[in-house]
N, CA, C and O atoms as CSV, one atom per row, in Angstrom:
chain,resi,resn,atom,element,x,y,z
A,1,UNK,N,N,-30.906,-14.590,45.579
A,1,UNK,CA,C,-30.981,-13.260,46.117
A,1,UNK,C,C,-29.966,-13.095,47.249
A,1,UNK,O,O,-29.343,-12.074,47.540
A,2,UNK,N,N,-29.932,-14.019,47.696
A,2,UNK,CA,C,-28.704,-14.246,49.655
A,2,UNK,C,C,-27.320,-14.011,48.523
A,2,UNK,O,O,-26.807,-12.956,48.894
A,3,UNK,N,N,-26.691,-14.444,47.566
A,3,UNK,CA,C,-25.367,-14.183,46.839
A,3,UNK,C,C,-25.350,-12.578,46.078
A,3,UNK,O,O,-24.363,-11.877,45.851
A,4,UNK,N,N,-26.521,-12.347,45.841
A,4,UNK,CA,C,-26.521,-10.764,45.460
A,4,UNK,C,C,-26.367,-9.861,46.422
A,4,UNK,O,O,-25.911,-8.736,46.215
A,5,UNK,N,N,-26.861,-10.439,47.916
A,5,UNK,CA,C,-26.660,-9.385,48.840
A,5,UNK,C,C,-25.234,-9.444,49.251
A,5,UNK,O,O,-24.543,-8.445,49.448
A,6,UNK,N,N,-24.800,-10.788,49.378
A,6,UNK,CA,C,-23.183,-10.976,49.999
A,6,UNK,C,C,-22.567,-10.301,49.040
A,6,UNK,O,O,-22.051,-9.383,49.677
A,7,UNK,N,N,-22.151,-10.082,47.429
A,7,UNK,CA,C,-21.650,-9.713,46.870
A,7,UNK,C,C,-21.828,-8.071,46.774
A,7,UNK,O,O,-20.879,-7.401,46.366
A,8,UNK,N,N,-23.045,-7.455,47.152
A,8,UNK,CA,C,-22.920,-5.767,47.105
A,8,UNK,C,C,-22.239,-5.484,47.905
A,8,UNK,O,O,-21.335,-4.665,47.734
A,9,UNK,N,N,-22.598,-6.395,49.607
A,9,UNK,CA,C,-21.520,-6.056,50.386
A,9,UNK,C,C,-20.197,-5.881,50.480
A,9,UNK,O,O,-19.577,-4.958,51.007
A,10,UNK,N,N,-19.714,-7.088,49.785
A,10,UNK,CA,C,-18.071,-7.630,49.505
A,10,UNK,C,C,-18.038,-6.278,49.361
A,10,UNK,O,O,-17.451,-5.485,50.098
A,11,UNK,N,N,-19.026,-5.911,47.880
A,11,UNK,CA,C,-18.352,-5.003,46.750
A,11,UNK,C,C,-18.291,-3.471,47.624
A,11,UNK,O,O,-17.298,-2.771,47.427
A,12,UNK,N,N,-18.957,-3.164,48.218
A,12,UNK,CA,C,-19.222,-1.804,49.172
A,12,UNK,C,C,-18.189,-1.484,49.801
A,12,UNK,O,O,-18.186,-0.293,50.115
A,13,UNK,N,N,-16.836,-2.364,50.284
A,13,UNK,CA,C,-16.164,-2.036,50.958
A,13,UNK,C,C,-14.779,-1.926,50.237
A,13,UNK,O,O,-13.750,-1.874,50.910
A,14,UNK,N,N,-14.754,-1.895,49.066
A,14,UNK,CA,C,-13.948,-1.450,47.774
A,14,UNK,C,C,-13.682,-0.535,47.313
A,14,UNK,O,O,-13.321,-0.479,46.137
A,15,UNK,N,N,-13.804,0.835,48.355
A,15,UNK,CA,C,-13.937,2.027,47.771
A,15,UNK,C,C,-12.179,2.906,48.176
A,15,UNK,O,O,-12.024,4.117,48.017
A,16,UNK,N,N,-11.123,2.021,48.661
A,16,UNK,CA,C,-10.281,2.542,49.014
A,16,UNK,C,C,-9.215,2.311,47.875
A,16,UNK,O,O,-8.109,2.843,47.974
A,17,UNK,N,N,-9.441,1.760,47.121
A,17,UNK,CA,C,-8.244,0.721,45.792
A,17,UNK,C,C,-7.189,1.604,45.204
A,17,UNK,O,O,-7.710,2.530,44.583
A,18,UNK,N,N,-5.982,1.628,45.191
A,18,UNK,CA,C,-5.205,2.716,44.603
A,18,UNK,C,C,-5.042,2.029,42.867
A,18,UNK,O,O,-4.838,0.922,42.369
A,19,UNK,N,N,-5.298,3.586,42.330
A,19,UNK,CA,C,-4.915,3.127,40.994
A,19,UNK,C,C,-3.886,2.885,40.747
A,19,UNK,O,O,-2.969,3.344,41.428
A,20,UNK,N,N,-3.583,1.791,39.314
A,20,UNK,CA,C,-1.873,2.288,39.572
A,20,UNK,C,C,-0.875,2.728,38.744
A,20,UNK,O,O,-1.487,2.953,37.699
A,21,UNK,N,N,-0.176,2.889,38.627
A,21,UNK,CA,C,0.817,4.128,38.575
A,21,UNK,C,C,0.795,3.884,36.823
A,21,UNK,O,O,0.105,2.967,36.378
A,22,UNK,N,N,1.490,4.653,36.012
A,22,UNK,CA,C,1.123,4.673,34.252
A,22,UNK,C,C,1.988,4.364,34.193
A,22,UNK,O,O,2.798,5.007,34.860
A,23,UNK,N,N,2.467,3.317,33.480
A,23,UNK,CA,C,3.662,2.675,32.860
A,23,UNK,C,C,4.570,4.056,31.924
A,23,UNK,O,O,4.238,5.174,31.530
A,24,UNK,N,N,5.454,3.482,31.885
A,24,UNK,CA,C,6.191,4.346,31.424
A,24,UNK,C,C,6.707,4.415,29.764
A,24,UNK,O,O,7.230,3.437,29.230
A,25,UNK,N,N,6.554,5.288,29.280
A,25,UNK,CA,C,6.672,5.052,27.605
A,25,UNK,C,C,7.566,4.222,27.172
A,25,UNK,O,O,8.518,4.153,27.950
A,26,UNK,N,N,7.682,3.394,26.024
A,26,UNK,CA,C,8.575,2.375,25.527
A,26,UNK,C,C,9.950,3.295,24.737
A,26,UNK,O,O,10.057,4.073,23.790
A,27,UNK,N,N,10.549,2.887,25.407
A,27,UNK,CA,C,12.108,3.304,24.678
A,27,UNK,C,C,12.199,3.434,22.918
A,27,UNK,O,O,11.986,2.318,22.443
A,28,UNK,N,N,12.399,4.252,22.065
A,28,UNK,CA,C,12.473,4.296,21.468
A,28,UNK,C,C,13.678,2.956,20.634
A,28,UNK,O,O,14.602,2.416,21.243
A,29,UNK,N,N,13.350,2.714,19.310
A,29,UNK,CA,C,14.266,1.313,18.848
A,29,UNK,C,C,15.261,2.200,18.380
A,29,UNK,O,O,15.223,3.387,18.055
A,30,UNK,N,N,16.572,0.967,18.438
A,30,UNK,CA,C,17.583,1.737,17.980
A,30,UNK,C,C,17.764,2.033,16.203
A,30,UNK,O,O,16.996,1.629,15.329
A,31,UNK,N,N,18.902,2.780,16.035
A,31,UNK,CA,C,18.825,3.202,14.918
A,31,UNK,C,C,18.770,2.332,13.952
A,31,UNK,O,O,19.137,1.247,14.403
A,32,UNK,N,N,18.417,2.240,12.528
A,32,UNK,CA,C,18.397,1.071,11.747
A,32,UNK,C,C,17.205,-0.387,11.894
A,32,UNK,O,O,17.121,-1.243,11.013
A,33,UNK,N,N,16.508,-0.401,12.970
A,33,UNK,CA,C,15.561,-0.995,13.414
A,33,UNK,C,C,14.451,-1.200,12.574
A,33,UNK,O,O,14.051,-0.104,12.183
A,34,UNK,N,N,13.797,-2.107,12.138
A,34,UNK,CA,C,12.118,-2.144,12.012
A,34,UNK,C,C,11.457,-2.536,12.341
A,34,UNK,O,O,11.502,-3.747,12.557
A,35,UNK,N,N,10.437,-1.841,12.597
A,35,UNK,CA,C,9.367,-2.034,13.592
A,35,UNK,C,C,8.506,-3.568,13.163
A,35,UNK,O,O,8.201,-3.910,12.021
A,36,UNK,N,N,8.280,-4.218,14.254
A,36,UNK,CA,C,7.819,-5.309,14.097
A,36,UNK,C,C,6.533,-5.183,12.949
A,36,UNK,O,O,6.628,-5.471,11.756
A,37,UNK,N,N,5.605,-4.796,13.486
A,37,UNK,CA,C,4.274,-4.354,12.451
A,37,UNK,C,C,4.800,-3.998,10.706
A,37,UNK,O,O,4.077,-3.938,9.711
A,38,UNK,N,N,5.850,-3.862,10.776
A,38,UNK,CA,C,6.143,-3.162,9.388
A,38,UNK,C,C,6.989,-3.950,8.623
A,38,UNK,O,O,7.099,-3.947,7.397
A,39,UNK,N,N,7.860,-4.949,9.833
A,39,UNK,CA,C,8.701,-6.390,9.212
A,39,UNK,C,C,7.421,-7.610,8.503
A,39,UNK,O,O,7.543,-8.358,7.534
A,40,UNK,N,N,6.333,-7.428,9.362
A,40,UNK,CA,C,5.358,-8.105,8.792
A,40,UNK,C,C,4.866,-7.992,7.979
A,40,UNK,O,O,4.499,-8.974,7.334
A,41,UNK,N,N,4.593,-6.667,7.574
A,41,UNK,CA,C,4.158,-6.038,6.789
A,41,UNK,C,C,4.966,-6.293,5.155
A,41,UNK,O,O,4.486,-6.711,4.102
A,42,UNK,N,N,6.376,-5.836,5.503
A,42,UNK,CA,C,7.309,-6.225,4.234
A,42,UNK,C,C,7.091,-7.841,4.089
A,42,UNK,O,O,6.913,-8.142,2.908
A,43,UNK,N,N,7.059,-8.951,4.973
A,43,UNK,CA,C,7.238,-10.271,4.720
A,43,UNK,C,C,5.600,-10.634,4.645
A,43,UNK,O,O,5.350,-11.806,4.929
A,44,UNK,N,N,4.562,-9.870,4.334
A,44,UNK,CA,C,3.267,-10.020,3.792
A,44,UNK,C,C,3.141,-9.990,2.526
A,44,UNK,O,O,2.461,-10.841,1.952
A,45,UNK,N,N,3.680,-9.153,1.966
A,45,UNK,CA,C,3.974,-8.417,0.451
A,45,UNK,C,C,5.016,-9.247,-0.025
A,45,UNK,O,O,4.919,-9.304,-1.251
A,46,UNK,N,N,6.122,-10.023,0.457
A,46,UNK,CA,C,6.765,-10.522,-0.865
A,46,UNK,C,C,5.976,-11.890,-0.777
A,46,UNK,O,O,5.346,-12.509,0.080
A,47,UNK,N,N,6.452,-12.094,-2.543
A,47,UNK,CA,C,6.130,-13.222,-3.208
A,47,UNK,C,C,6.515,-14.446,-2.419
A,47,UNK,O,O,7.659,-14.612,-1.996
A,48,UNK,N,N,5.553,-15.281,-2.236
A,48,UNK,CA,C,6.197,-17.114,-1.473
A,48,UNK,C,C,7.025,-17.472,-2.905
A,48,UNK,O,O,6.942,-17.014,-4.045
A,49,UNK,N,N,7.612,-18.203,-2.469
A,49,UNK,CA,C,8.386,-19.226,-3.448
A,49,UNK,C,C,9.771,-18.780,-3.435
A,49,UNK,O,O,10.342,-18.046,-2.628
A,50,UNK,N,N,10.282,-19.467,-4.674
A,50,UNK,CA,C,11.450,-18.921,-5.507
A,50,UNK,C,C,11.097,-18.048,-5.951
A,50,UNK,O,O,9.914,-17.762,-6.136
A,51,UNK,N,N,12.912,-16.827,-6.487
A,51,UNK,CA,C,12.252,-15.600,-7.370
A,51,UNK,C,C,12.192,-16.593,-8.701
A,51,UNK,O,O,12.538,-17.772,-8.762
A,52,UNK,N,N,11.673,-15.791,-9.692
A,52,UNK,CA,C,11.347,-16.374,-10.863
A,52,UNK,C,C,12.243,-15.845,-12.000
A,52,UNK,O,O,12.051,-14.687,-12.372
A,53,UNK,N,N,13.060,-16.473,-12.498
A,53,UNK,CA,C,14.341,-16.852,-13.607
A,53,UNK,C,C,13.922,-17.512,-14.728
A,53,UNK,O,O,13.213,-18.507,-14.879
A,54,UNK,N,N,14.439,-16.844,-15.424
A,54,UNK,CA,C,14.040,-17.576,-17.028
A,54,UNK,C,C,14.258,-19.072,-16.666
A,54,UNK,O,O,13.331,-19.847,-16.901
A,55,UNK,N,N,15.450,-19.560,-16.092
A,55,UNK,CA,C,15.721,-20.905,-15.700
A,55,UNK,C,C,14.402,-21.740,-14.947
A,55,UNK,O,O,14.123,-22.925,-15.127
A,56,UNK,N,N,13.763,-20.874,-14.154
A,56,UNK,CA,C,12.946,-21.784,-13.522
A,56,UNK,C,C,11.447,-21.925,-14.667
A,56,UNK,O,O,10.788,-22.939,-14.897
A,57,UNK,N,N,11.269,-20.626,-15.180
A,57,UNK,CA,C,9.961,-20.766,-16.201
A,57,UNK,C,C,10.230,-22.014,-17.124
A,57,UNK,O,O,9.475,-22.976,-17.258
A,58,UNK,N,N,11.453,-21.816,-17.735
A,58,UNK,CA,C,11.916,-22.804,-18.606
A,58,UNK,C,C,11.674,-24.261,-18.116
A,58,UNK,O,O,11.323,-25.209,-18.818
A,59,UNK,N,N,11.992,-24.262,-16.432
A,59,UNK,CA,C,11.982,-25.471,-15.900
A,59,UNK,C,C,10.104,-25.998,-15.995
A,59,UNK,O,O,9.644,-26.979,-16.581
A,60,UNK,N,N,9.315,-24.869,-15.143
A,60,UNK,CA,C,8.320,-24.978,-14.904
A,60,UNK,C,C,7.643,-25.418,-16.557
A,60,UNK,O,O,6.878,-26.373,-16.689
A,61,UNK,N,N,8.011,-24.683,-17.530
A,61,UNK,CA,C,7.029,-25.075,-18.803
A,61,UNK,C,C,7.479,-26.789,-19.466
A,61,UNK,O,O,6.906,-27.478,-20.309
A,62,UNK,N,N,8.329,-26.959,-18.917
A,62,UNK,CA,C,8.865,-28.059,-19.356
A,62,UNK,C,C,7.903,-29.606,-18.288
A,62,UNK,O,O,7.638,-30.789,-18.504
A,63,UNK,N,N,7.757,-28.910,-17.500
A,63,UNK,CA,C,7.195,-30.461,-16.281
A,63,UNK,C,C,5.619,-29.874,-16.682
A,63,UNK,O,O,4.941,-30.853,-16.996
A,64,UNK,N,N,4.902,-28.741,-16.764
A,64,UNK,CA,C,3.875,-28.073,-17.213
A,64,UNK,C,C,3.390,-29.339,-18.646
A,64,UNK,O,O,2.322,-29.949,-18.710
A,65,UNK,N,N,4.258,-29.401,-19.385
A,65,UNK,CA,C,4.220,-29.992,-21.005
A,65,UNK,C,C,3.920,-31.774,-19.893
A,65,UNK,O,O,2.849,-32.380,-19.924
A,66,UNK,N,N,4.466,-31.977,-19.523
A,66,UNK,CA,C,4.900,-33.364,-18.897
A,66,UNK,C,C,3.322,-33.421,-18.276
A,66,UNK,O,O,2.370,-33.759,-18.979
A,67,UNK,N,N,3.209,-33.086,-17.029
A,67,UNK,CA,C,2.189,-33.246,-16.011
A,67,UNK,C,C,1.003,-32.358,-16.195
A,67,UNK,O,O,0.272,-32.421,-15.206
A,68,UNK,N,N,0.628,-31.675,-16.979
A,68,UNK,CA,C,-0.756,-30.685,-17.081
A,68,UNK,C,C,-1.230,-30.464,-18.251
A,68,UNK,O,O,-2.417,-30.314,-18.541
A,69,UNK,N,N,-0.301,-30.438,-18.961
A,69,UNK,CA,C,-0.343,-30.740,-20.807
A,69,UNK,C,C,-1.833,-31.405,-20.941
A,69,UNK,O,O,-2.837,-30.787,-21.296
A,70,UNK,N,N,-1.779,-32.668,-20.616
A,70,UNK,CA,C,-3.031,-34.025,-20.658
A,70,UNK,C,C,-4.248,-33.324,-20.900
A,70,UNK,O,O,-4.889,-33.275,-21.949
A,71,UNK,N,N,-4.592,-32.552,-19.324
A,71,UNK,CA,C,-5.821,-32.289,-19.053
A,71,UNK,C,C,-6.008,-30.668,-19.515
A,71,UNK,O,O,-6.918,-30.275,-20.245
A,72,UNK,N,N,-5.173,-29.995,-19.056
A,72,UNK,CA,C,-4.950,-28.283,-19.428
A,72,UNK,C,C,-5.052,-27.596,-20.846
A,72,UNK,O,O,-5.797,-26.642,-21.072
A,73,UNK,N,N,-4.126,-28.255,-21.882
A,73,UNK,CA,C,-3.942,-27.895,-23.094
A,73,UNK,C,C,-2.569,-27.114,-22.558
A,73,UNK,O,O,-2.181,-26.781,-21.438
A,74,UNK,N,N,-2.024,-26.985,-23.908
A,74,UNK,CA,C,-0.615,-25.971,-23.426
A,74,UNK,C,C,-0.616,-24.470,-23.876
A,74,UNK,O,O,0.309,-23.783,-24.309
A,75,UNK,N,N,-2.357,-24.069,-23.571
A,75,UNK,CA,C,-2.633,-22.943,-23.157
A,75,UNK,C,C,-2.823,-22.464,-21.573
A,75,UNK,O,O,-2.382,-21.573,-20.848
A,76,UNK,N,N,-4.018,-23.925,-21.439
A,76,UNK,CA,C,-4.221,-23.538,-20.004
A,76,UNK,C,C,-5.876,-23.556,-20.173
A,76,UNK,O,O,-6.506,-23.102,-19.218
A,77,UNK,N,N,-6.603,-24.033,-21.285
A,77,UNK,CA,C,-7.585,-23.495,-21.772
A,77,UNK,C,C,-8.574,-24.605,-21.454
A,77,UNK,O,O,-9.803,-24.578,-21.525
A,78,UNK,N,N,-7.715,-25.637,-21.070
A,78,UNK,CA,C,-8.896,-27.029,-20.598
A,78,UNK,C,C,-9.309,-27.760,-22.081
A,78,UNK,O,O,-10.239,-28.539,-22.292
A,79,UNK,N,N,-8.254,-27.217,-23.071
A,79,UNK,CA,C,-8.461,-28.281,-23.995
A,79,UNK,C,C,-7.618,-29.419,-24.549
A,79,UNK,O,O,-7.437,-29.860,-25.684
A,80,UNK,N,N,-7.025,-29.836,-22.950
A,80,UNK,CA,C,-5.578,-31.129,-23.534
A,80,UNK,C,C,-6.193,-32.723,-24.333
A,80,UNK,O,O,-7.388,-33.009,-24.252
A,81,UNK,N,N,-5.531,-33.330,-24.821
A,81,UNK,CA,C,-5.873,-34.283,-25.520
A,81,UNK,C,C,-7.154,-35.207,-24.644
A,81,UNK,O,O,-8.102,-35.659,-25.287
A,82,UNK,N,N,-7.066,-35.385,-23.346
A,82,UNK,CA,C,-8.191,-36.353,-22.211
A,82,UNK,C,C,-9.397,-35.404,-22.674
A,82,UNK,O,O,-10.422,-36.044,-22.908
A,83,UNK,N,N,-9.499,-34.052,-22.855
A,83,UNK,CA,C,-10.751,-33.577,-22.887
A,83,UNK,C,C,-11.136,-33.972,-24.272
A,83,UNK,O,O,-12.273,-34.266,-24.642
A,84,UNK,N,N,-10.116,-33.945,-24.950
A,84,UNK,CA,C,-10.674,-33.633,-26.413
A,84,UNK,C,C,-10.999,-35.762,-26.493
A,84,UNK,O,O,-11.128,-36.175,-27.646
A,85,UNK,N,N,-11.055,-36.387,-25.845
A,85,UNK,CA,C,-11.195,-37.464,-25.914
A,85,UNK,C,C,-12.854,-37.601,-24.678
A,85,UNK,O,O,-13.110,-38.760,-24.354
A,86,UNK,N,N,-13.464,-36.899,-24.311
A,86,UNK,CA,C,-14.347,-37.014,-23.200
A,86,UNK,C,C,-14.223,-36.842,-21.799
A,86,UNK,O,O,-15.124,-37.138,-21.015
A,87,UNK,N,N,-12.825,-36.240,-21.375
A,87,UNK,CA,C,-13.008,-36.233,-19.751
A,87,UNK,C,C,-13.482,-34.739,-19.939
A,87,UNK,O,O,-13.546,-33.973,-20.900
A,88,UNK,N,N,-13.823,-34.656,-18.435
A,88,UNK,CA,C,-14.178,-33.564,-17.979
A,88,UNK,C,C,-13.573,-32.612,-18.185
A,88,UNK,O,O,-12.423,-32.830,-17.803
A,89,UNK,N,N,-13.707,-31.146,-18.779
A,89,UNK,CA,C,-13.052,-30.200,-18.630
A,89,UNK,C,C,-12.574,-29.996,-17.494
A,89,UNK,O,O,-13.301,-30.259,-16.536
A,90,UNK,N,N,-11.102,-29.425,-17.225
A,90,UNK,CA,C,-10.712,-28.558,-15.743
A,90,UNK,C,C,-11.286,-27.735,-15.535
A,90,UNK,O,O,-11.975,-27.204,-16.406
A,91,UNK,N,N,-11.216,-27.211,-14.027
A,91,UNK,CA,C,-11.574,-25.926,-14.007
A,91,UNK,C,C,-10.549,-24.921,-14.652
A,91,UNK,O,O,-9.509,-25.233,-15.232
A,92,UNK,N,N,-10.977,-23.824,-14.466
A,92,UNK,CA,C,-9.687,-22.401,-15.066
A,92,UNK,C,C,-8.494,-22.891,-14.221
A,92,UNK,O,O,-8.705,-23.677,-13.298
A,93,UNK,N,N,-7.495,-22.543,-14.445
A,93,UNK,CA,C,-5.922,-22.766,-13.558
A,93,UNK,C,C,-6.100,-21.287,-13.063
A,93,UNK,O,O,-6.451,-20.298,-13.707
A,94,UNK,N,N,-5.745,-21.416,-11.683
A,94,UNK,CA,C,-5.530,-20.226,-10.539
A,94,UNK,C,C,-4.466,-19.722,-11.353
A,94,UNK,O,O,-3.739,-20.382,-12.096
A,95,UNK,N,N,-4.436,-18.029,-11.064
A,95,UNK,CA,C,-3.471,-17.206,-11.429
A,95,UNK,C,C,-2.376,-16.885,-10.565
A,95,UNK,O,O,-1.311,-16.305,-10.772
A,96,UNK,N,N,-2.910,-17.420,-9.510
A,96,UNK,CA,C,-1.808,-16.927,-7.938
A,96,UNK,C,C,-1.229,-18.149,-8.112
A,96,UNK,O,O,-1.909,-19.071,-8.563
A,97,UNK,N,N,0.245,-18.350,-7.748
A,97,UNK,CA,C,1.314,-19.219,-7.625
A,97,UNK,C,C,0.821,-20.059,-6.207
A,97,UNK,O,O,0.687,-21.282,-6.226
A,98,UNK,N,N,0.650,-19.501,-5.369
A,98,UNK,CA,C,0.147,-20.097,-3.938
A,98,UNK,C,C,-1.094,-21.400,-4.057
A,98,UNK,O,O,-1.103,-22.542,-3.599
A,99,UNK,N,N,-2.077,-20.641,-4.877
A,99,UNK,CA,C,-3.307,-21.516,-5.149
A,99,UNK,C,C,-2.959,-22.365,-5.803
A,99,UNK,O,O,-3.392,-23.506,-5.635
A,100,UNK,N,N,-1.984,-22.027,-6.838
A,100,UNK,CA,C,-1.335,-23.631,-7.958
A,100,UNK,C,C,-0.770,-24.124,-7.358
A,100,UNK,O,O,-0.804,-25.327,-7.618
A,101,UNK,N,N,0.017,-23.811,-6.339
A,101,UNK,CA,C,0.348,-25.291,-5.249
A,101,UNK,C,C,-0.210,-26.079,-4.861
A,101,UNK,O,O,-0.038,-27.298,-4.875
A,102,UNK,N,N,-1.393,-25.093,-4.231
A,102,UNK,CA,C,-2.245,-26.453,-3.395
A,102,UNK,C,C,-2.796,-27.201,-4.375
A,102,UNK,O,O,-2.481,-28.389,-4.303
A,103,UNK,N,N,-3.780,-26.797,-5.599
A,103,UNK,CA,C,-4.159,-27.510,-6.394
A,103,UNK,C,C,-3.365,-28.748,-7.199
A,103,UNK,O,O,-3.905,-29.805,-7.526
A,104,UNK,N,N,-1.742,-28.331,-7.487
A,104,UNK,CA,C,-1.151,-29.491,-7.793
A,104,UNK,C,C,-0.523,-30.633,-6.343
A,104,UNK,O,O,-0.005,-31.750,-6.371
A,105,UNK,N,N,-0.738,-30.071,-5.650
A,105,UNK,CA,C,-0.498,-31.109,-4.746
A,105,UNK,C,C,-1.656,-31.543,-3.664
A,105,UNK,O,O,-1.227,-32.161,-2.690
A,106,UNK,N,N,-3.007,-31.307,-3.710
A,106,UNK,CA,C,-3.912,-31.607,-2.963
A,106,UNK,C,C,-4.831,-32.281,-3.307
A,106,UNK,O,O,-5.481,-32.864,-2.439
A,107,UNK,N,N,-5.154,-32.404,-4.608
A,107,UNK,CA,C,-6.261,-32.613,-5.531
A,107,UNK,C,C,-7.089,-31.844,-5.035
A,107,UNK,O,O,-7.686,-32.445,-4.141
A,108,UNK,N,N,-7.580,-30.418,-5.192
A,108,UNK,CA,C,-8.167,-29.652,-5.342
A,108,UNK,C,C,-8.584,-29.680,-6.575
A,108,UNK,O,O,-7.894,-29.978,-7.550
A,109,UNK,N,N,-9.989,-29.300,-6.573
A,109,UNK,CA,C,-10.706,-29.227,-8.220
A,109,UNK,C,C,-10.895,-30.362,-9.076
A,109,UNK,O,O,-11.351,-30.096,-10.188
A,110,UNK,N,N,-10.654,-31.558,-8.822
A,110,UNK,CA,C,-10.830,-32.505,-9.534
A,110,UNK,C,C,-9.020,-32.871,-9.822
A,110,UNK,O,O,-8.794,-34.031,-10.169
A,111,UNK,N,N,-8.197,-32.235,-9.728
A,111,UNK,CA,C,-7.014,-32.646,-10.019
A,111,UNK,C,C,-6.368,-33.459,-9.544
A,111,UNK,O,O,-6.148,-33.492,-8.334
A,112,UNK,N,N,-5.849,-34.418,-10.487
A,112,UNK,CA,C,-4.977,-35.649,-9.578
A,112,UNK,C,C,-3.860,-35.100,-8.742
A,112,UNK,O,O,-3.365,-34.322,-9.558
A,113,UNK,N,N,-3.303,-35.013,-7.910
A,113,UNK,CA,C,-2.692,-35.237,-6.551
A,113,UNK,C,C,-1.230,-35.496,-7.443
A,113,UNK,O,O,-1.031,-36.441,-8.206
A,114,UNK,N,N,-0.362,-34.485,-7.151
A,114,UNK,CA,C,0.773,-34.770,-7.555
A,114,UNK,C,C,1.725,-34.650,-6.511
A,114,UNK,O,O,2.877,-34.613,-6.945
A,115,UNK,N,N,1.622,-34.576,-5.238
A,115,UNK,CA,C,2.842,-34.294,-4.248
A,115,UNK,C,C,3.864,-35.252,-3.761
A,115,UNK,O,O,4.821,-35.070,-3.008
A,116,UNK,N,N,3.249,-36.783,-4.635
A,116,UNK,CA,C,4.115,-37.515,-4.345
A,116,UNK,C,C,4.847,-37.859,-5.595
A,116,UNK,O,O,5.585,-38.832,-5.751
A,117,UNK,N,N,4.523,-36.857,-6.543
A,117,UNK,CA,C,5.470,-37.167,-7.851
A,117,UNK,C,C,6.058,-35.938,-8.597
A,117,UNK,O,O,6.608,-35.934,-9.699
A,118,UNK,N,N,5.838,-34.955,-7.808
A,118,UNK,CA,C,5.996,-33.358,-7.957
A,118,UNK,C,C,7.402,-32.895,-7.059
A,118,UNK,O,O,6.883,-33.039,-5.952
A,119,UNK,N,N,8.404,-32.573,-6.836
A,119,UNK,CA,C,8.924,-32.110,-5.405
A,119,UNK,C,C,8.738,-30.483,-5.271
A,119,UNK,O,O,8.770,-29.850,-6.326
A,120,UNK,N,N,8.599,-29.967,-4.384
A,120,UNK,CA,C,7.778,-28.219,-4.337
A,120,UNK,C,C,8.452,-27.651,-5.155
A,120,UNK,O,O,7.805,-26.875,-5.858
A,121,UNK,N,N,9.989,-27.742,-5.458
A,121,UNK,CA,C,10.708,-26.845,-6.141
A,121,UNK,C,C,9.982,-26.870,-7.909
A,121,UNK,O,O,9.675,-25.852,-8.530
A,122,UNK,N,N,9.848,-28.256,-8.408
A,122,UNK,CA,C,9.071,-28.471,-9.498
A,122,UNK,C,C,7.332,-27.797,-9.328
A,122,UNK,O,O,6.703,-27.452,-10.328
A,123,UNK,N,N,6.910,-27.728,-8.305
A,123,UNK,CA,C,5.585,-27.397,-8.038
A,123,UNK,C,C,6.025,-26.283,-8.095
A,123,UNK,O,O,6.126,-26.436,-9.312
A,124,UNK,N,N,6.423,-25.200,-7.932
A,124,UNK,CA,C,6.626,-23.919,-7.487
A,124,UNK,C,C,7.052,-23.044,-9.124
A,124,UNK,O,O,6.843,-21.945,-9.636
A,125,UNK,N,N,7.813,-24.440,-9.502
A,125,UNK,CA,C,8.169,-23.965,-11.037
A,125,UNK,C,C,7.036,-23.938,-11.938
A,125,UNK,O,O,6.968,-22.875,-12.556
A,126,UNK,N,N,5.953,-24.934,-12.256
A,126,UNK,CA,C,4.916,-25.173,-12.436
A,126,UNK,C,C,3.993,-24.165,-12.088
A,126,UNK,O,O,3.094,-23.989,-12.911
A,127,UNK,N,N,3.986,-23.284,-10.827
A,127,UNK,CA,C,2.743,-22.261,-10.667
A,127,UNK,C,C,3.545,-21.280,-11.110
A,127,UNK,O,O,2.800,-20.564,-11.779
A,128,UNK,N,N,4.820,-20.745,-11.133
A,128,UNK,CA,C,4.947,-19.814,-11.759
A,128,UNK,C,C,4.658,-19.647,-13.406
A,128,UNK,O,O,4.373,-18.610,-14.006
A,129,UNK,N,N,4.808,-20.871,-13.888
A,129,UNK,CA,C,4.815,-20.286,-15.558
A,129,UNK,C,C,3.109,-20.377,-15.399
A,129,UNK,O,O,2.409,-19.706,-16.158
A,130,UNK,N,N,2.647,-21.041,-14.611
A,130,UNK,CA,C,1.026,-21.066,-14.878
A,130,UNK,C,C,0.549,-19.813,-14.694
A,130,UNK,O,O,-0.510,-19.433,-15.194
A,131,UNK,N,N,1.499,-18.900,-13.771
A,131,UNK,CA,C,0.886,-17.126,-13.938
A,131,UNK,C,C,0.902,-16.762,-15.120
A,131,UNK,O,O,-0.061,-16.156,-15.592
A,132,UNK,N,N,2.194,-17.105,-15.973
A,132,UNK,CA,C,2.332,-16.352,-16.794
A,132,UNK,C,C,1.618,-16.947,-18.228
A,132,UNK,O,O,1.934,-16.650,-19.380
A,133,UNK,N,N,0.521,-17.908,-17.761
A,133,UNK,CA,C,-0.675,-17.880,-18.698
A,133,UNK,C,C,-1.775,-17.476,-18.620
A,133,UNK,O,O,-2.670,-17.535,-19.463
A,134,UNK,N,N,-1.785,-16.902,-17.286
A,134,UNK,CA,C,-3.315,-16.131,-16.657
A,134,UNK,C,C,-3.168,-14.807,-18.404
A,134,UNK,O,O,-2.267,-14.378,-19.125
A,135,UNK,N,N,-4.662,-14.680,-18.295
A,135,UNK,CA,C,-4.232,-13.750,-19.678
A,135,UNK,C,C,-4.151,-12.554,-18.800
A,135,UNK,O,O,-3.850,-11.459,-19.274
């Protein structure tokens, strides 16, 4: 109660405080400029990776046949030769290029861990053609 009274007091004698003054509006950007919020905005919206070239699908379906073939099928359907022999089905393959990264290089989902036998550019090739089996 003795710190509640010292403190109304402090506070009682606070009644003189100048406000202070309003900043002054921000300069308009120069011509040709974009606005930060809206640079983010554009670099939110594009695609991560490489753009995608017949060259790289070609690349990607080719290491796809090599490294996912096994377990995937070369649909994507979880019926590669290991299943049709007793392993576990996969899960579905992500449709987003981003998520097929991590999954080929994290072991996410049961998947073996390829980042030390993958290099991103091959990983990156790999999630793109894997979009283009999302149905």
């Amino acid at each position: 109660m003795r710190r509640g009274l010292i403190l109304a007091l402090l506070l009682s004698g606070c009644d003189g405080w100048q406000a202070a003054a309003p900043s002054p509006p921000p300069a308009p950007p120069p011509p040709g400029a974009v606005a930060q919020g809206e640079a983010a905005r554009r670099q939110a919206l594009a695609p991560p990776g490489p753009a995608v070239t017949p060259a790289l699908l070609a690349h990607g379906a080719d290491r796809y046949a090599i490294f996912c073939t096994p377990c995937h099928g070369a649909t994507g359907a979880a019926d590669g030769p290991v299943v049709a022999r007793g392993f576990p089905a996969p899960p579905p393959l992500p449709a987003e290029a981003a998520l097929t990264m991590a999954v080929i290089a994290e072991n996410r989902a049961r998947a073996h861990p390829f980042a030390d036998r993958l290099s991103p550019e091959d990983r990156w090739a790999i999630a793109r053609f894997v979009e283009r089996l999302a149905p």
